[in-house]
C-alpha positions in Angstrom: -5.1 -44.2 -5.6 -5.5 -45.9 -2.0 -2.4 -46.1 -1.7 -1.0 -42.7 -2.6 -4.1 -41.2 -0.3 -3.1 -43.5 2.8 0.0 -41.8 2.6 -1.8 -38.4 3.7 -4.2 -40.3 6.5 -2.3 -38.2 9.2 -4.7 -35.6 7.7 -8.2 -37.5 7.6 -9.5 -36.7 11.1 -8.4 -32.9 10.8 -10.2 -32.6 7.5 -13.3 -35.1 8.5 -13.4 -32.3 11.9 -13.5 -29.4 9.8 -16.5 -30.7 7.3 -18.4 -32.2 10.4 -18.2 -29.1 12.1 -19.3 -27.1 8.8 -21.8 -29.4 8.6 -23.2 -28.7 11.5 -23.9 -24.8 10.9 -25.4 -26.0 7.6 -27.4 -28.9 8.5 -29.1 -26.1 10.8 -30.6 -24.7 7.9 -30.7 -26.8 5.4 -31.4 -30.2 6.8 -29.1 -32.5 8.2 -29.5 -35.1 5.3 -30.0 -32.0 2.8 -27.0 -32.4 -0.2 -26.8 -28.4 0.3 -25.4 -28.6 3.9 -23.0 -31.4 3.1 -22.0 -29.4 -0.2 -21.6 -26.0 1.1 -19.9 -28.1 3.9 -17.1 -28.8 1.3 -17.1 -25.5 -0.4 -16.7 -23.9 2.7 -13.7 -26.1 3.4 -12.2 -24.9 0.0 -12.5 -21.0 1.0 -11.0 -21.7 4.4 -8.2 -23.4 2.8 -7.5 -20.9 0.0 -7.3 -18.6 2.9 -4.7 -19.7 4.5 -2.9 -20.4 1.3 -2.7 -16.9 0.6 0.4 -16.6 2.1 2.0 -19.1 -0.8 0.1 -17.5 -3.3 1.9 -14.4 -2.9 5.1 -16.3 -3.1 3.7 -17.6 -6.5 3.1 -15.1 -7.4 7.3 -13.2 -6.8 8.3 -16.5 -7.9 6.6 -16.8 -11.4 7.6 -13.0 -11.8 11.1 -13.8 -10.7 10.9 -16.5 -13.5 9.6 -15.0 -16.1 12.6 -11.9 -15.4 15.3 -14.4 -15.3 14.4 -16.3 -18.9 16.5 -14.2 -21.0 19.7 -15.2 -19.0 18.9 -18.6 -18.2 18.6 -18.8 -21.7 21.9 -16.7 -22.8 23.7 -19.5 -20.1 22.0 -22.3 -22.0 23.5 -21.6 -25.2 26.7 -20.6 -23.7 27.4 -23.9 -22.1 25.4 -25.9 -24.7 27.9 -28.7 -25.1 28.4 -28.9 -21.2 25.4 -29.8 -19.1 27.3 -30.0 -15.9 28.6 -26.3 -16.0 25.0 -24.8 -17.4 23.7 -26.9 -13.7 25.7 -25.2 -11.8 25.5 -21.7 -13.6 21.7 -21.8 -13.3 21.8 -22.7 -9.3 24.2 -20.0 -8.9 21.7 -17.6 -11.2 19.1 -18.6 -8.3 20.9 -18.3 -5.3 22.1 -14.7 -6.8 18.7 -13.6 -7.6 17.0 -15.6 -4.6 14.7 -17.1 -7.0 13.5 -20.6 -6.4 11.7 -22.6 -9.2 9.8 -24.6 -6.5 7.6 -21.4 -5.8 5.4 -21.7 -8.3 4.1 -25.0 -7.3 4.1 -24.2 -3.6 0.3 -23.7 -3.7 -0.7 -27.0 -5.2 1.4 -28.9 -3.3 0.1 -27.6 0.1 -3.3 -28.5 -0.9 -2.3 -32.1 -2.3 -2.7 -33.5 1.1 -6.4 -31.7 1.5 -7.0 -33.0 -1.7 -6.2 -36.8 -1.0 -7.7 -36.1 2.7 -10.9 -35.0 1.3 -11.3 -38.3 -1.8 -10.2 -40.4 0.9 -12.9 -39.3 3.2 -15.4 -39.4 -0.1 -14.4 -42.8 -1.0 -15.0 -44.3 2.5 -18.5 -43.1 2.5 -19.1 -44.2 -1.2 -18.4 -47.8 0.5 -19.9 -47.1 3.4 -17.4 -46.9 6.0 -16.9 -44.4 9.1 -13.8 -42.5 9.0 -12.2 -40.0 11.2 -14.8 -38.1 13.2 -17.6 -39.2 11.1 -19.8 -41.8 13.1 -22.2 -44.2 11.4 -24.8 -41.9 11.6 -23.2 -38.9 10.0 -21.7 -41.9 7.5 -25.4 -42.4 6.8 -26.2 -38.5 6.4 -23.7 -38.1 3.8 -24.7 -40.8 2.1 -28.3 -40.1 1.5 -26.8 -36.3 0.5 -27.4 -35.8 -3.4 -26.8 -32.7 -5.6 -28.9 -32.1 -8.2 -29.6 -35.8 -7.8 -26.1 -36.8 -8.0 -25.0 -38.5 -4.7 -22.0 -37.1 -3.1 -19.8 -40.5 -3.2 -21.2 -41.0 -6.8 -18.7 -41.3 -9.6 -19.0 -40.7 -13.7 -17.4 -44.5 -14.2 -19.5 -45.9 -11.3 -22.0 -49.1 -12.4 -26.2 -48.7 -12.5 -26.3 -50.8 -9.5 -23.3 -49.0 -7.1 -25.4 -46.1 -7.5 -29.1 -47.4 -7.0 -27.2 -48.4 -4.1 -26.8 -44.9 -3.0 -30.9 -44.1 -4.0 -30.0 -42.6 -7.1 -30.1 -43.0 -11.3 -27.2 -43.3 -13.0 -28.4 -40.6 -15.9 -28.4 -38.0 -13.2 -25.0 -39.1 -11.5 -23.4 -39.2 -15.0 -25.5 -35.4 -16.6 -24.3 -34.1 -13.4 -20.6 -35.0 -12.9 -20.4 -34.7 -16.7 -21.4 -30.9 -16.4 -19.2 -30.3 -13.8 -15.7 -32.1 -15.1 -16.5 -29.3 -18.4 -16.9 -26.3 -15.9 -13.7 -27.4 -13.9 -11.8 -27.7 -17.2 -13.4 -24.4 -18.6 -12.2 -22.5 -15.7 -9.1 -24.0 -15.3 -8.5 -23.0 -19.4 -9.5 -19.5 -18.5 -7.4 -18.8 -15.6 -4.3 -20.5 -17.4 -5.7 -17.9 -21.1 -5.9 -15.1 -18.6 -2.4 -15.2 -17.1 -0.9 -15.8 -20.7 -2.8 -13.0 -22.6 -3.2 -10.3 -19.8 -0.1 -10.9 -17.3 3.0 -11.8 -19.4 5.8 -9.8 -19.9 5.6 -9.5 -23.9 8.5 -7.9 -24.9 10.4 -11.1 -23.5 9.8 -13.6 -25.7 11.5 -17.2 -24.1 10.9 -20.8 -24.2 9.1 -20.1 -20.4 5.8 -19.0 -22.1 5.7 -21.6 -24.9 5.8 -23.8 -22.1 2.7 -22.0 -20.4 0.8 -22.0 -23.4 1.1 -25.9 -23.6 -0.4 -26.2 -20.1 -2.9 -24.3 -21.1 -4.4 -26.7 -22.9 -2.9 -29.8 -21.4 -4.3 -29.0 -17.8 -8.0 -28.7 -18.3 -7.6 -32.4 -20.9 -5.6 -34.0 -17.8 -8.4 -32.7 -15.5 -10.8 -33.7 -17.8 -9.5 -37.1 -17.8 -9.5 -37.0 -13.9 -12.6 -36.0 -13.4 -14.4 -39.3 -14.6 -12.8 -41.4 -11.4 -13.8 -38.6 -9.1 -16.8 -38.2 -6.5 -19.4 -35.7 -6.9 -17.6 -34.4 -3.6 -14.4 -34.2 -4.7 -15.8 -32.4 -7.7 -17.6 -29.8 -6.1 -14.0 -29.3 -4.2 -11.9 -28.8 -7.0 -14.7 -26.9 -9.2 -14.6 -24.6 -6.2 -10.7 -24.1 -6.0 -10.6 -23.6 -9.7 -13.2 -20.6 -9.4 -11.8 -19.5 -6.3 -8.1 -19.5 -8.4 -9.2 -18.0 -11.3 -11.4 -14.8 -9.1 -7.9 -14.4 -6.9 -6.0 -14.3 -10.3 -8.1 -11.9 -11.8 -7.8 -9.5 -8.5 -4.2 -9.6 -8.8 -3.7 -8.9 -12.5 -6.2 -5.8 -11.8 -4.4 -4.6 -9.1 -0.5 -5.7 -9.2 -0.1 -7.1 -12.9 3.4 -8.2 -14.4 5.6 -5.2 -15.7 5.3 -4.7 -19.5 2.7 -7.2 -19.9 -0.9 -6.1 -22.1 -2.8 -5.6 -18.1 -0.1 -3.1 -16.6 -1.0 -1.1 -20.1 -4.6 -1.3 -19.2 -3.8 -0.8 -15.3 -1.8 2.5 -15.7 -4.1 3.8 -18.2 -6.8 3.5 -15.5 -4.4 5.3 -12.9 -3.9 8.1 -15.6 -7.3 8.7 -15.5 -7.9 8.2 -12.1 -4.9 10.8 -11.3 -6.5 13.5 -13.6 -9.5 12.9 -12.1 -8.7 13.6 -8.6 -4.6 15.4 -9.8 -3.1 12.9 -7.3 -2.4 8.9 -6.6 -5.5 7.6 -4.1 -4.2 4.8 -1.9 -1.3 3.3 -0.8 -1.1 0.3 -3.4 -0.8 3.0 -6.0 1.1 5.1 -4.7 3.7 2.4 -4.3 3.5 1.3 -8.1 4.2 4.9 -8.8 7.0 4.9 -6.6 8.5 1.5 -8.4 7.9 3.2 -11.7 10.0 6.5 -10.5 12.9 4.7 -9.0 13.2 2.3 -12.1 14.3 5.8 -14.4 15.5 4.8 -17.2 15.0 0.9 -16.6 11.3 1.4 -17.4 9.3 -0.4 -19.8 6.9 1.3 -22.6 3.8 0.9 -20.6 5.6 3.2 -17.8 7.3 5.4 -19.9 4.3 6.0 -21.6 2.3 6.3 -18.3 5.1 9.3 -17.2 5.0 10.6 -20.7 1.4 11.2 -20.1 1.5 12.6 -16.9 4.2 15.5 -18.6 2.0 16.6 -21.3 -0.6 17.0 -18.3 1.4 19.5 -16.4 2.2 16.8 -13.6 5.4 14.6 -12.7 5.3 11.5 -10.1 7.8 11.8 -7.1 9.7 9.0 -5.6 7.1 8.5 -2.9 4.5 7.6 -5.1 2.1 10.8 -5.2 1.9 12.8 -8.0 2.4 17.3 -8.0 1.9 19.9 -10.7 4.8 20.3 -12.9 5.6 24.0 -11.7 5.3 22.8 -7.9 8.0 20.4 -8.8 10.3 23.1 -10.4 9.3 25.6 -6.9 10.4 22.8 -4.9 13.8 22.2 -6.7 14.2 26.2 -6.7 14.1 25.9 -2.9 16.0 23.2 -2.4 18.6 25.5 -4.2 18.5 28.3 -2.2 15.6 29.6 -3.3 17.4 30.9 -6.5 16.9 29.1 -9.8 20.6 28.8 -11.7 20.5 30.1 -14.8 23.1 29.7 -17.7 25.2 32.4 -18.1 25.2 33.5 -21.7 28.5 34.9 -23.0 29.1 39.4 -23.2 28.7 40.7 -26.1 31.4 42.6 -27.0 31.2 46.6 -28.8 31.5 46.3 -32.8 34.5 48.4 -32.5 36.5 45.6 -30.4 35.5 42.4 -32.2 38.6 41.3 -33.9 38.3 40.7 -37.8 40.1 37.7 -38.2 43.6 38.2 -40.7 42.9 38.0 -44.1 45.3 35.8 -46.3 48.2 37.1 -48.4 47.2 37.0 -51.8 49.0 34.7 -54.2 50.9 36.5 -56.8 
């Protein structure tokens, strides 16, 4: 683990500065020495992180949609060229670069906080064996140290010995209740975020290989964090407990908001706009008024949930327009009457003609 986090030590002193400096505001109020200021220190090294990540997140975000759209072919190329790997490489690269979809996406968000990560144990770990690193002197070295939360010393692990942490003026019962207690809430939310986007975000009228595989991480991600979570400080806990929560709050926002076409929370989300648009008989907002205008430019393309959504508006007396706001039904028929001329075309039924000039059709010769 030295090894791999020596390989991100370019990153130390920026991430060292940052806590420090948070630690500062805190230590204010808290206490210098006071385990709040040197936890909220991380947390609030998490948030500003997470913020500037949001960037990626939205790329995740197309990307996993992108995905999850592109299954059905990438699956119609597998079988095709079943018995030739080669050709099914090249036809899936070529499926990307058509679609501008890059697989890599997904994982952009994790693997720009992997250097934070191994910054931040790095930084943990020196403290735990009492050495200074990056900005932090000797005497903020001895600050952190004497920094517990809930009794559990920052550079405390789950597998450290009884006497590593008297070392650090603590008892190992409350190093190991507390980290214990905290691995099971990272793995909790981390099962919950993963059960939220399968159950609530996911196309399901698609069903492909892509969301068997989600389901499996489901439960393999909180067991491999679960694992994980015994060789890491209380420090490094409190960091990824935080991004989990953070992750799972952001995820929940988005599915509310912006969820995945045909998927169980668009149903949910355009019965709440149906309800919102009878309420006030038009689309409040710009982000709605732009889902509205997706939903009437897809015509026939759309799925149930937005057929059903327009259906609804119909039997309402109202009909969505391509710019996203929603008018009465008979102000849309005025509207295309004046973009006619003002003169609604009407079919022309056929003259009836006068009894006496109808022409009886020729009756047949009878046979003899």
């Amino acid at each position: 683990m030295d090894t791999i986090a020596s390989l991100f030590s370019f990153i130390t002193t920026p991430v060292s500065w940052i806590i420090v400096q948070f630690h500062k505001l805190y230590g204010a109020i808290f206490g210098a020495d006071s385990g709040w200021a040197w936890g909220l220190s991380i947390v609030s090294l998490v948030i500003l992180i997470r913020i500037c990540l949001i960037p990626l997140f939205v790329k995740q975000i197309k990307a996993t949609r992108g995905m999850q759209a592109l299954q059905p072919k990438m699956k119609a190329i597998q079988e095709r060229y079943k018995n030739d790997k080669q050709r099914q490489s090249e036809e899936m690269m070529k499926l990307y670069k058509e679609t501008g979809t890059n697989p890599l996406s997904s994982c952009l968000p994790i693997l720009a906080q992997s250097p934070f990560f191994f910054a931040l144990y790095h930084v943990l770990a020196s403290i735990a064996n009492g050495k200074t690193i990056g900005v932090i002197n000797q005497s903020l070295l001895e600050s952190a140290r004497q920094a517990h939360i809930f009794g559990a010393p920052l550079a405390a692990k789950f597998t450290d010995s009884a006497e590593k942490v008297a070392s650090l003026n603590a008892s190992i019962t409350d190093v190991r209740v507390v980290t214990a207690i905290m691995i099971i809430l990272m793995s909790l939310s981390q099962f919950y975020t993963q059960r939220q986007l399968m159950q609530k975000n996911v196309d399901l009228s698609v069903k492909t290989p892509f969301m068997q595989q989600q389901k499996m991480l489901m439960y393999i991600f909180p067991l491999i964090f679960a694992v994980m979570g015994i060789n890491f400080p209380v420090g490094v806990l409190v960091y990824w407990l935080t991004t989990n929560v953070w992750t799972m709050g952001q995820q929940m926002y988005v599915i509310n908001q912006n969820p995945t076409p045909g998927s169980k929370a668009q149903d949910q989300y355009l019965t709440r706009l149906l309800k919102h648009v009878s309420s006030h008989g038009d689309v409040k907002g710009r982000g709605k008024k732009k889902i509205v205008a997706a939903i009437v430019a897809k015509g026939p393309d759309r799925n149930d949930n937005e057929r059903k959504f327009i259906t609804a508006l119909t039997k309402q007396g109202m009909a969505a327009q391509a710019d996203g706001s929603v008018i009465k039904s008979s102000e849309a028929t005025a509207d295309a009457d004046a973009a006619s001329g003002g003169v609604a075309t009407k079919r022309q039924q056929p003259k009836r003609q006068p009894k006496s000039k109808r022409q009886t059709p020729p009756s047949k010769p009878s046979k003899k």
